[in-house]
C-alpha positions in Angstrom: 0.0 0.0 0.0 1.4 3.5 -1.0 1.3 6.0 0.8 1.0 9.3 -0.7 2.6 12.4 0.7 1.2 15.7 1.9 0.4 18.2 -0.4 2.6 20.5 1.6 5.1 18.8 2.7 8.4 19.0 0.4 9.1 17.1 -2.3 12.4 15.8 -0.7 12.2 14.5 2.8 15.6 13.7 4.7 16.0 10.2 5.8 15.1 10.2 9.0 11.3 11.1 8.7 9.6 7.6 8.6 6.2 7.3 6.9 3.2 6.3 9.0 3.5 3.1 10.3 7.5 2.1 9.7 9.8 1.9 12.9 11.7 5.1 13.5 15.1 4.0 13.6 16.6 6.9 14.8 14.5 7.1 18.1 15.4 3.2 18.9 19.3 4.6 18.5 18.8 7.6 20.3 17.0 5.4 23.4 19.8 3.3 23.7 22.3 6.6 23.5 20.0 8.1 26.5 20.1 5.2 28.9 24.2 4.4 28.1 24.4 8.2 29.0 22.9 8.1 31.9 24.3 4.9 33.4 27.8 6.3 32.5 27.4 9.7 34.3 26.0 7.8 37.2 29.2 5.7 36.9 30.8 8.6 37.1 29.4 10.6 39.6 29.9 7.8 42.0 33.0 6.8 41.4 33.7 10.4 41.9 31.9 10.4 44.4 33.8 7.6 47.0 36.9 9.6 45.6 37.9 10.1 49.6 37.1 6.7 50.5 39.4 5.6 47.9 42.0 7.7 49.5 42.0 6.6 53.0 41.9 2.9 52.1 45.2 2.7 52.3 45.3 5.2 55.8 44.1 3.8 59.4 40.7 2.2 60.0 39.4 4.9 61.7 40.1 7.6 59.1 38.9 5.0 56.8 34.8 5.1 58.8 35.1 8.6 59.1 35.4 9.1 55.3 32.9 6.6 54.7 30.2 8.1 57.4 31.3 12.0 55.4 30.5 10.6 52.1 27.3 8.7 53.3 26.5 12.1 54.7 27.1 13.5 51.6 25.7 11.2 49.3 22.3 11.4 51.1 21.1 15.1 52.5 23.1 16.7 50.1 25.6 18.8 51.9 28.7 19.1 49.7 30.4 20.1 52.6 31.1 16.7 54.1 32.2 15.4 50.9 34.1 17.9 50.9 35.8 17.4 54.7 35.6 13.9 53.8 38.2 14.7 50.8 40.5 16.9 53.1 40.6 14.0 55.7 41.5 11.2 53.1 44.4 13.4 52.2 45.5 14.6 55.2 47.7 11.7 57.6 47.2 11.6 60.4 49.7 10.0 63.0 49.9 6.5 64.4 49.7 8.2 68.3 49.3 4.4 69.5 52.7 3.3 68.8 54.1 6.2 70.2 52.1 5.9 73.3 53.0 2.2 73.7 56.8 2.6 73.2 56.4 5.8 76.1 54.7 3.6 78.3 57.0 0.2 77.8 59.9 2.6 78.7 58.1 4.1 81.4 57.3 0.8 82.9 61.3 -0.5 82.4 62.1 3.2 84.3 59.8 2.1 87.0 61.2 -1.3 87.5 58.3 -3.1 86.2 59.4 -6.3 84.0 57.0 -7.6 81.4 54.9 -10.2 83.7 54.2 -7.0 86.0 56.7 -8.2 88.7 59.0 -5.4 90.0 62.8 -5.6 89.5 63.0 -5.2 93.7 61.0 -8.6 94.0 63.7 -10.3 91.6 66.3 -8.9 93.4 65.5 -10.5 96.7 65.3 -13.9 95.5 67.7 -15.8 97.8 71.5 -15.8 96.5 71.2 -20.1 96.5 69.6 -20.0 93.8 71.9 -17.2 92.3 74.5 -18.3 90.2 78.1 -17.6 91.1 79.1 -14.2 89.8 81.2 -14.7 86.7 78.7 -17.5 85.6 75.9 -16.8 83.1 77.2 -13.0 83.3 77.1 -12.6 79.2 73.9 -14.5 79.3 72.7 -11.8 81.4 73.9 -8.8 79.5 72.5 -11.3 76.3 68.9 -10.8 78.2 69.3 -7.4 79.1 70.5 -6.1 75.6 67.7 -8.4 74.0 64.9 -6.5 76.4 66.6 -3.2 74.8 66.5 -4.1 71.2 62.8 -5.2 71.1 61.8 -2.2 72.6 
């Protein structure tokens, strides 16, 4: 069946005007265009968007949550802000204060005579002398002990 055209429509029609009826080929592309669009800039935008997650992945645990609470934040009421203080804490280090403390208080403990089992040096100190052994003997395995203590400090 042939369809004839408008009396006032052109005599040339460009290609993608379909005639009554005919899939329009150009819309079926351009659907496919729109929703690859849109799943790409949503790609995007969060990938972007756990940029300061990303970051402190390879930082402490803690600054790790606190990223990933500030993007959460972010993500769902909006406030750029705590994306933003999320990106400034990824990239900011912050230092490992719990090895410091625990070499301070180790050395505190050795300056207060403490060993490790929590036994004072005093109460080694009066163990009897028969049990003792003579005073050149075992000397180097002392100062072996002693320098051994140091080191792994």
């Amino acid at each position: 069946m042939a369809t004839a055209t408008h009396p006032a429509a052109p005599h040339h029609l460009p290609a993608f005007i379909t005639a009554p009826g005919e899939t329009d080929y150009l819309m079926v592309v351009m659907a496919f265009v729109l929703i690859g669009a849109v799943l790409g800039v949503g790609l995007i935008f969060l990938r972007l968007h756990t940029l300061p997650e990303r970051l402190a992945h390879k930082s402490q645990k803690l600054q790790f949550e606190i990223c990933a609470v500030l993007g959460l934040l972010a993500l769902f009421t909006h406030v750029h802000l705590f994306w933003v203080a999320a990106l400034l804490l990824a990239l900011i280090d912050i230092p490992d204060f719990s090895g410091l403390f625990g070499r301070m208080a180790h050395a505190l403990e050795r300056m207060a005579g403490m060993g490790r089992g929590g036994a004072s040096n005093a109460a080694v100190r009066a163990e009897p002398e028969a049990t003792q052994p003579p005073a050149g003997a075992g000397q180097s395995e002392r100062q072996a002990d002693r320098l051994g203590e140091v080191t792994h400090a």
